[in-house]
N, C-alpha and C positions, 0 to 999 in steps of 0.2 A: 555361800560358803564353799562351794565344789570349787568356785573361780580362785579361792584362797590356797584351797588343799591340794588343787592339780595345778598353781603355778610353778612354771621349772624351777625359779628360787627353792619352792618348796621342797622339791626331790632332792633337789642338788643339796642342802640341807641335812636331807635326812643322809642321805648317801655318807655325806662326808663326817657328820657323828659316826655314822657305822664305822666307816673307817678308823675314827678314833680311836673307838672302841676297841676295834680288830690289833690297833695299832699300827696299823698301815700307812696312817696320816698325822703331821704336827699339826701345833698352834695351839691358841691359848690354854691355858686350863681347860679339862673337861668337864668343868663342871659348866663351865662358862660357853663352851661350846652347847651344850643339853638345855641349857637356859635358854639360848634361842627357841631351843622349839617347847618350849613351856610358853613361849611369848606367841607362838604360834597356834597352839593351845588355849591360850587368852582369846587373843582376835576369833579365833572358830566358835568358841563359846560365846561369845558378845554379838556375831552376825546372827549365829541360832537364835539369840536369844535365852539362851540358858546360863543358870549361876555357877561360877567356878572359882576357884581358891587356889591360885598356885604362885610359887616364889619362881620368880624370876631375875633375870641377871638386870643390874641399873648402869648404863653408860652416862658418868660424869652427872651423877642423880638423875636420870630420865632411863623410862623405858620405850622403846622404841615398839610400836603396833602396828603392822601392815593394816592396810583396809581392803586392800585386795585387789 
């Protein structure tokens, strides 16, 4: 799970919602932006091994899960 959470993908991710947020940054919806790391959220909880429930964004009916 830590190979999931400290990949640079990762940061760079979080970084660039913040920026959304801030409004410093465009692109898609932000809800759709935040959805990524819901999906990032998924994958961390399924490596633990623990149960989790969360809505995430669907690209052309699939959701896309890193493994790490």
């Amino acid at each position: 799970m830590d190979r999931l959470l400290l990949a640079p993908a990762t940061g760079g991710r979080i970084a660039h919602v913040l920026r959304r947020v801030r409004g410093t940054a465009a692109g898609p919806p932000l809800w759709a932006d935040a959805g990524h790391l819901c999906c990032l959220a998924v994958s961390a909880s399924l490596r633990a091994g623990t149960e989790a429930e969360l809505r995430v964004p669907l690209t052309d009916g699939a959701v896309c899960l890193r493994s790490g």
